[in-house]
C-alpha positions in Angstrom: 166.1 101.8 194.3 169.5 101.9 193.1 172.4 99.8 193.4 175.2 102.4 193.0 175.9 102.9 197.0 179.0 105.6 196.7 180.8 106.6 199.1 180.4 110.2 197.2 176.3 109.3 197.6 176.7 108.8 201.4 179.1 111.4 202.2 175.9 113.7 199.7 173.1 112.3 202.1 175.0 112.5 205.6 175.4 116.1 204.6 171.8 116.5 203.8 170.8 115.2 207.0 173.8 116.9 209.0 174.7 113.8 210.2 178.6 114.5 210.8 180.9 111.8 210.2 184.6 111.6 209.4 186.4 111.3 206.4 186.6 107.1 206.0 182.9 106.4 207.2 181.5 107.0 203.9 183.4 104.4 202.2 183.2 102.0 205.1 179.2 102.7 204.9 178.8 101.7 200.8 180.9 99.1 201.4 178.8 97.4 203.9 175.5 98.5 202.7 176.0 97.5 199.0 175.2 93.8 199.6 171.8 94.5 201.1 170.8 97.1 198.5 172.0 95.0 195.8 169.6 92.1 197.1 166.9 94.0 197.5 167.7 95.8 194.1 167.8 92.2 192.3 164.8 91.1 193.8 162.7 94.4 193.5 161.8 93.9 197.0 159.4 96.8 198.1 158.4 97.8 201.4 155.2 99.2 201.0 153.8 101.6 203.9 150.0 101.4 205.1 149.8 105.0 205.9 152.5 108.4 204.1 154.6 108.8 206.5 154.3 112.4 207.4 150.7 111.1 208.5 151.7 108.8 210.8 152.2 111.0 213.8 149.0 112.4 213.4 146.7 109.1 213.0 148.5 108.1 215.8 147.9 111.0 218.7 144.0 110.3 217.1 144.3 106.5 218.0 145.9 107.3 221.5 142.7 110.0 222.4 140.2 106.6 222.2 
């Protein structure tokens, strides 16, 4: 993971995602982000995952037909 949260990189990924926002969210969105990302970045926290994602939907319609 990396510690440089831009307000360039957020205004990139809300784009991605189509997420609109307006024109000073992506700077107030690094700058309260970067203090978590930087902890976790400094620690090399990871969360690891039991199952892929994209999987999980279907293990669990299999779990809810028992």
């Amino acid at each position: 993971m990396s510690e440089d949260v831009t307000p360039e990189r957020v205004a990139a990924i809300a784009a991605a995602a189509r997420v609109p926002i307006s024109e000073k969210s992506p700077a107030h969105i690094a700058r309260a982000v970067t203090p978590t990302v930087t902890r976790y970045a400094a620690e090399n926290i990871t969360v690891p995952l039991e199952t892929e994602p994209s999987s999980f939907r279907v293990l669990q319609h299999k779990d809810a037909g028992r």
